[in-house]
C-alpha positions as a LaTeX table, in Angstrom:
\begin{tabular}{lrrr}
\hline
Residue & $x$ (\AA) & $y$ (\AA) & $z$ (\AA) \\
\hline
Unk1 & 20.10 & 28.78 & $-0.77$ \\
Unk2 & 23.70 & 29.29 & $-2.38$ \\
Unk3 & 24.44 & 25.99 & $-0.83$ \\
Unk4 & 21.39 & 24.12 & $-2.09$ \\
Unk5 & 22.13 & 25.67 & $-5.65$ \\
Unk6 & 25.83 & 24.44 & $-5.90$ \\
Unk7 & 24.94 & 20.96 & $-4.45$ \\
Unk8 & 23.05 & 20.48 & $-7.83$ \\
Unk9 & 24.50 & 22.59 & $-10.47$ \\
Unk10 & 28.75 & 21.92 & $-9.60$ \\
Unk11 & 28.81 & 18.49 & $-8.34$ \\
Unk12 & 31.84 & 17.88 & $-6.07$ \\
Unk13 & 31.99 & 21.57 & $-5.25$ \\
Unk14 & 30.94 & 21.78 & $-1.69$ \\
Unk15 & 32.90 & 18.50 & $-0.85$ \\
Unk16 & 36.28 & 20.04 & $-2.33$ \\
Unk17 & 35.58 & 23.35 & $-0.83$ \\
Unk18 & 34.99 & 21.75 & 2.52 \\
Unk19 & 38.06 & 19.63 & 2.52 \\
Unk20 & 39.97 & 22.50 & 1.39 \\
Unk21 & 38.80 & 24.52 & 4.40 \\
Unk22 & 36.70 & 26.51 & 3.05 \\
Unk23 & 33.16 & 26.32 & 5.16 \\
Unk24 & 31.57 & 29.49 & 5.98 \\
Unk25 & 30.24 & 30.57 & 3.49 \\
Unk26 & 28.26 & 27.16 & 3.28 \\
Unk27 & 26.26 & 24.65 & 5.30 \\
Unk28 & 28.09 & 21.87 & 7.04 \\
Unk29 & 27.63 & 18.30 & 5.46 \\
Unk30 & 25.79 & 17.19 & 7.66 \\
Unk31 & 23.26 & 20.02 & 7.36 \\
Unk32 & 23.16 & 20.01 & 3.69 \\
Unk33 & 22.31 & 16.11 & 4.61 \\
Unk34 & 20.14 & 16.42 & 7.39 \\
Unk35 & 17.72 & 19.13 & 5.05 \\
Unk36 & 17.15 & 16.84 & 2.42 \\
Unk37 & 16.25 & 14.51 & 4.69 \\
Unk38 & 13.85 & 16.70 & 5.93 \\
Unk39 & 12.07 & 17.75 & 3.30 \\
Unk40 & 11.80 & 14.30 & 1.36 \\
Unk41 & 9.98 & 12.76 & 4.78 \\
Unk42 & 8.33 & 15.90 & 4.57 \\
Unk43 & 6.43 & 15.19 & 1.09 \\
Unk44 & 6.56 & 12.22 & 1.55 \\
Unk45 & 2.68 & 11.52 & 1.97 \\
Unk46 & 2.26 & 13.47 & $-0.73$ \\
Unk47 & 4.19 & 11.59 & $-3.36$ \\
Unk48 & 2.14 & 8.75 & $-2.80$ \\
Unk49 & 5.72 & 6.12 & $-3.46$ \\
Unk50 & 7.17 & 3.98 & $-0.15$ \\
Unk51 & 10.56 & 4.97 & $-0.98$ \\
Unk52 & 12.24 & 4.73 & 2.19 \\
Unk53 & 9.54 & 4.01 & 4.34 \\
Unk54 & 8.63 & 0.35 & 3.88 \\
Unk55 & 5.97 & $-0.82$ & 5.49 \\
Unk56 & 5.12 & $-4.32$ & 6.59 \\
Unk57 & 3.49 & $-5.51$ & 3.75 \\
Unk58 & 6.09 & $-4.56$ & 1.48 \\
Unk59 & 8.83 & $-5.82$ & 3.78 \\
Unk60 & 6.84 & $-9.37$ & 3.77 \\
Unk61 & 5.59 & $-9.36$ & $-0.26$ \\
Unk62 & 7.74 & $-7.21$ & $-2.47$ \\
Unk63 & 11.86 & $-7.48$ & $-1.40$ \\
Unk64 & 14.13 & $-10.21$ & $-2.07$ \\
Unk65 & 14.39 & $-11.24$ & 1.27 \\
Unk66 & 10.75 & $-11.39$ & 1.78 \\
Unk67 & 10.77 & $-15.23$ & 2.20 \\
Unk68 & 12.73 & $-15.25$ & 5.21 \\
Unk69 & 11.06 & $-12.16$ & 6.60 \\
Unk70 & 7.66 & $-13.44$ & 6.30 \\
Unk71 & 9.33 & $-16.45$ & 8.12 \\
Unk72 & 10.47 & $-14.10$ & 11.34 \\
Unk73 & 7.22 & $-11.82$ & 11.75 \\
Unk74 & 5.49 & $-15.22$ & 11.79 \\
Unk75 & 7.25 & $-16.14$ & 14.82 \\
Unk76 & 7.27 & $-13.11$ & 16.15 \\
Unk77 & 3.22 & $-13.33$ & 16.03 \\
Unk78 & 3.39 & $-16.17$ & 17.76 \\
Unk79 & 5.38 & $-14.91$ & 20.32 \\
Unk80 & 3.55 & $-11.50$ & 21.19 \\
Unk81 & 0.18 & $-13.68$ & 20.94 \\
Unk82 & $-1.52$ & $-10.70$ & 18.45 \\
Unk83 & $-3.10$ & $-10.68$ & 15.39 \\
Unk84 & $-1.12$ & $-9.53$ & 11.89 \\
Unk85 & $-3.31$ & $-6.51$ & 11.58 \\
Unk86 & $-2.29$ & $-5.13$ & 15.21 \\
Unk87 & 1.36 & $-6.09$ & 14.50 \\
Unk88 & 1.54 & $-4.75$ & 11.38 \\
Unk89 & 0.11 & $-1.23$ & 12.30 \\
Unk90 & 2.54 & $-1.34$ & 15.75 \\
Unk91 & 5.11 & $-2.23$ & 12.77 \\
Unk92 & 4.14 & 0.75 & 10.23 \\
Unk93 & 4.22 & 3.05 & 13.23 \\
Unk94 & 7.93 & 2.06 & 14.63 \\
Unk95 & 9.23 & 2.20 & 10.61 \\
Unk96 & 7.66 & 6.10 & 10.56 \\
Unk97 & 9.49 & 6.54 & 13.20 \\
Unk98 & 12.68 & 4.86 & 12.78 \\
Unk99 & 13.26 & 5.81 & 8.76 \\
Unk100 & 14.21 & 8.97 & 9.19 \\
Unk101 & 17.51 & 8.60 & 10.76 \\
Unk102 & 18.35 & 5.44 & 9.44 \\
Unk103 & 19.11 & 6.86 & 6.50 \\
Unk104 & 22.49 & 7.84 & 7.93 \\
Unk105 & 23.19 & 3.47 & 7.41 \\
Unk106 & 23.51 & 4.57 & 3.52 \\
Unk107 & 25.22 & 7.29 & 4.16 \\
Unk108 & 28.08 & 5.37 & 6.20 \\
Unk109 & 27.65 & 2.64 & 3.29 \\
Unk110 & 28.59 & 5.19 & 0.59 \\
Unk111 & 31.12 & 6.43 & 2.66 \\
Unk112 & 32.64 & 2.74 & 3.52 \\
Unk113 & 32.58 & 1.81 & $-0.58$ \\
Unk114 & 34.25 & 5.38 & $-1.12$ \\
Unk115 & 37.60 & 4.73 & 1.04 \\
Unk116 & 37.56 & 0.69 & $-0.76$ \\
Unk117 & 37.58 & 2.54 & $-3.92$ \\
Unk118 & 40.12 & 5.03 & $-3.02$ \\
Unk119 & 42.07 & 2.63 & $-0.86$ \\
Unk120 & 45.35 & 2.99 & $-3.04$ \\
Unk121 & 45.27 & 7.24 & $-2.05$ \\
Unk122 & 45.64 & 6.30 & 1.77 \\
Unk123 & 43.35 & 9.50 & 2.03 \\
Unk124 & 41.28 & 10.16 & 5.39 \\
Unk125 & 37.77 & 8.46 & 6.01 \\
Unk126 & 36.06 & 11.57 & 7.38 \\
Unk127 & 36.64 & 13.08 & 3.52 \\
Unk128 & 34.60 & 10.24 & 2.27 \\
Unk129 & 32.06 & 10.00 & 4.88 \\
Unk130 & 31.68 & 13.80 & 3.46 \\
Unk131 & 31.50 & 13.49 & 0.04 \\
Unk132 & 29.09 & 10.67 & 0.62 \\
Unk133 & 26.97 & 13.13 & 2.59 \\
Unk134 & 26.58 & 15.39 & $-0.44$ \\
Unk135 & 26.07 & 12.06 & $-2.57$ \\
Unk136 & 23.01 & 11.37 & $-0.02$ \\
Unk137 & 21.28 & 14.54 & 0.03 \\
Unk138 & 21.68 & 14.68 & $-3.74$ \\
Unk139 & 19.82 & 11.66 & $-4.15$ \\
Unk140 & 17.13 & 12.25 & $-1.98$ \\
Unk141 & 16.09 & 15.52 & $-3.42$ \\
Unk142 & 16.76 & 14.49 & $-7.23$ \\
Unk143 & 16.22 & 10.66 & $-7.06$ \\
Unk144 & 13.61 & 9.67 & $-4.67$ \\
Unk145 & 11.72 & 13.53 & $-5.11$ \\
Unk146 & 12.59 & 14.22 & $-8.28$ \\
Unk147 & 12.27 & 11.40 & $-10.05$ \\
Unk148 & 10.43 & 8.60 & $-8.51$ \\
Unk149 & 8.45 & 11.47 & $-6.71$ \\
Unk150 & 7.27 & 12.91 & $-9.70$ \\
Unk151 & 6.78 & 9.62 & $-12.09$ \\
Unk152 & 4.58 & 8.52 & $-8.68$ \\
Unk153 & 2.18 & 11.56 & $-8.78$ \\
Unk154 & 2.48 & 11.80 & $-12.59$ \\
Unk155 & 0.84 & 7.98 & $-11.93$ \\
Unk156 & $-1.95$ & 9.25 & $-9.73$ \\
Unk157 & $-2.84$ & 11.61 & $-12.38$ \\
Unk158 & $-3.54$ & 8.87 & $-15.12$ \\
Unk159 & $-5.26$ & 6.73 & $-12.50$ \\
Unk160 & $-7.44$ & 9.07 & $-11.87$ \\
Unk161 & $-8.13$ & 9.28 & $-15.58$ \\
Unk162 & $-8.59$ & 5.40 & $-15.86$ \\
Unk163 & $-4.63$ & 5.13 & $-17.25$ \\
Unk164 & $-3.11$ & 2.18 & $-15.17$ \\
Unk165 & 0.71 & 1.93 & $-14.83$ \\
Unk166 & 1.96 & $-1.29$ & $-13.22$ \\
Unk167 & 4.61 & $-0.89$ & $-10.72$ \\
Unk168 & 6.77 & $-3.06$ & $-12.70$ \\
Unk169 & 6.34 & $-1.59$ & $-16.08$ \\
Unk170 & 7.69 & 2.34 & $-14.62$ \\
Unk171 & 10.47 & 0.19 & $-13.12$ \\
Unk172 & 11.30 & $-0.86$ & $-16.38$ \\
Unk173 & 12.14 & 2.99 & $-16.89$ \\
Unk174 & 12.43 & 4.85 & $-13.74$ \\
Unk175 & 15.42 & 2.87 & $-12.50$ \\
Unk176 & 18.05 & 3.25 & $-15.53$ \\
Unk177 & 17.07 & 7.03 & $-15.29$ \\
Unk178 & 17.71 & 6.76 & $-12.26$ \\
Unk179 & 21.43 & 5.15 & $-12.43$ \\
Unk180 & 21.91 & 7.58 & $-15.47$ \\
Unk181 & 21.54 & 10.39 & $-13.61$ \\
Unk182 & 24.02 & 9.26 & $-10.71$ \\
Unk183 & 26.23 & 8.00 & $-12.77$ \\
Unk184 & 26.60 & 11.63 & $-14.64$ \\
Unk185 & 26.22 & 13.35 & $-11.23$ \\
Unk186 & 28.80 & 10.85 & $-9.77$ \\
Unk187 & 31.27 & 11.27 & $-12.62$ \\
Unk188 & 31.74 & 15.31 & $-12.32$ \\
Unk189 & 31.58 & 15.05 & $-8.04$ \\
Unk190 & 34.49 & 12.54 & $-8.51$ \\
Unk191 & 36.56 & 14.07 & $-10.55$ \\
Unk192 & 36.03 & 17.80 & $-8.93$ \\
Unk193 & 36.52 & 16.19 & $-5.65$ \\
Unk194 & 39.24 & 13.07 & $-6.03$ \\
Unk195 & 41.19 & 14.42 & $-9.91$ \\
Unk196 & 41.40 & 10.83 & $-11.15$ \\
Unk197 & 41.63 & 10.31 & $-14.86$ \\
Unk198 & 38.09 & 10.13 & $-17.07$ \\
Unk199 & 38.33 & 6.56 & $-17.08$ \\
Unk200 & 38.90 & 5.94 & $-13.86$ \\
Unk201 & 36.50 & 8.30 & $-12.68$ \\
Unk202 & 33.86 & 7.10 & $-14.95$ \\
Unk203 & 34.26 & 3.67 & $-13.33$ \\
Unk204 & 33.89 & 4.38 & $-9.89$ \\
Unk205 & 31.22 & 6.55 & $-10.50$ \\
Unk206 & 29.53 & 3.40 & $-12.09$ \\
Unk207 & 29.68 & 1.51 & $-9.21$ \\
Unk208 & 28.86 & 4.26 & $-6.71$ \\
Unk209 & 25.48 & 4.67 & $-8.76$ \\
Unk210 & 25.51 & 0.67 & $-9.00$ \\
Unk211 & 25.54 & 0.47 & $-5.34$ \\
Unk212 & 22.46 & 2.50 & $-4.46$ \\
Unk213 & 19.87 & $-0.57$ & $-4.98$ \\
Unk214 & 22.15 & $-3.16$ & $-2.97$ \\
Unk215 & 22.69 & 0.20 & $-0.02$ \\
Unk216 & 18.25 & 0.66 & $-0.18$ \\
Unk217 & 18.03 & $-3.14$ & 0.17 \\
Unk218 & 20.38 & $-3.30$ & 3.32 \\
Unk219 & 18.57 & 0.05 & 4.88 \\
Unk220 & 15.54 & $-1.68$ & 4.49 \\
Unk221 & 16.73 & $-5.00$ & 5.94 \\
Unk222 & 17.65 & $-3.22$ & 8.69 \\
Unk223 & 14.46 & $-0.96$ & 9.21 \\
Unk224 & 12.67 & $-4.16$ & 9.11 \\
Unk225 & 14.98 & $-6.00$ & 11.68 \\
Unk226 & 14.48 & $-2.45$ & 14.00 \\
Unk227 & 10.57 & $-2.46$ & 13.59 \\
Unk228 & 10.12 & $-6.18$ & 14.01 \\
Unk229 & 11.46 & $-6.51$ & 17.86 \\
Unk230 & 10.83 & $-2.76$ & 19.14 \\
Unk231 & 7.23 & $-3.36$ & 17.78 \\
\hline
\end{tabular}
């Protein structure tokens, strides 16, 4: 619980005290990682938002690469001789599956555009692949619970009350909060963690939180490429 408690009110603190060598008194990264990741696939049903879990249709109708993916399950159709309907739930079955861990992929992202941006400090990658892991479980809880987790029931509410809210209209909203709130989170972790000046800081933070949609688009391009030949 002390862990959980610093990872959102002192940004950066775990990561620093980790690389500094102090770790008992706190989970390992990968813990701290690995229990956000549990409980977000955990409520996930309940939060009634894909999130992470992209199924089929959404793979084929609602991501920039659609076109072309459309293109391969077609084939792939074809080639297993079934009909969409039993591919698509063999699909939705192998991404349930498969989304959980994958998540690491955005974790070794983060950790990847960490050492680019701190190239110049010639600083291990392991420190970065933790500090991303903080990053990570920070944004599942806050970002994909928090926020899109609670504008998605908050949604089911006023449909339920004959209030319709367009996916693209909360977008319109949800996302810059979104970015806001990594950037700020970002911003403090950085400089608690790496000392660079306010500017500097600010900036990377930036495109750390920048990042995030072009890191979810590749973890879902590669979720889809996973469920489309193990289904």
């Amino acid at each position: 619980f002390r862990t959980c408690r610093l990872l959102f009110t002192r940004p950066g603190f775990l990561t620093a005290e980790y690389l500094r060598g102090c770790r008992r008194p706190y989970l390992h990264p990968f813990q701290v990682f690995f229990i956000a990741n549990l409980i977000y696939f955990l409520l996930l049903p309940y939060i009634g938002w894909s999130g992470l879990r992209t199924t089929l249709a959404i793979q084929t109708h609602m991501m920039s690469y659609s076109k072309f993916a459309s293109h391969l399950v077609a084939e792939r159709i074809a080639a297993k001789g079934v009909t969409l309907e039993q591919f698509s739930h063999s699909f939705d079955h192998v991404v349930d599956v498969q989304a959980r861990s994958l998540v690491l992929v955005m974790v070794l992202l983060y950790a990847v555009l960490i050492a680019v941006l701190q190239s110049r400090k010639r600083q291990f990658f392991g420190e970065h692949l933790v500090f991303s892991l903080h990053f990570a479980a920070f944004w599942l809880t806050a970002i994909m619970i928090g926020i899109y987790g609670a504008f998605s029931l908050a949604f089911q509410i006023f449909r339920h009350y004959g209030i319709i809210i367009r996916q693209f209209q909360s977008d319109d909203f949800i996302f810059p909060l979104s970015i806001l709130v990594m950037v700020s989170y970002a911003f403090v972790a950085w400089r608690n963690v790496y000392r660079d000046s306010i500017p500097m800081a600010l900036l990377k933070a930036s495109v750390l939180a920048a990042f995030f949609h072009y890191a979810l688009d590749i973890y879902r391009f590669i979720l889809f490429l996973i469920a489309l030949y193990v289904s």
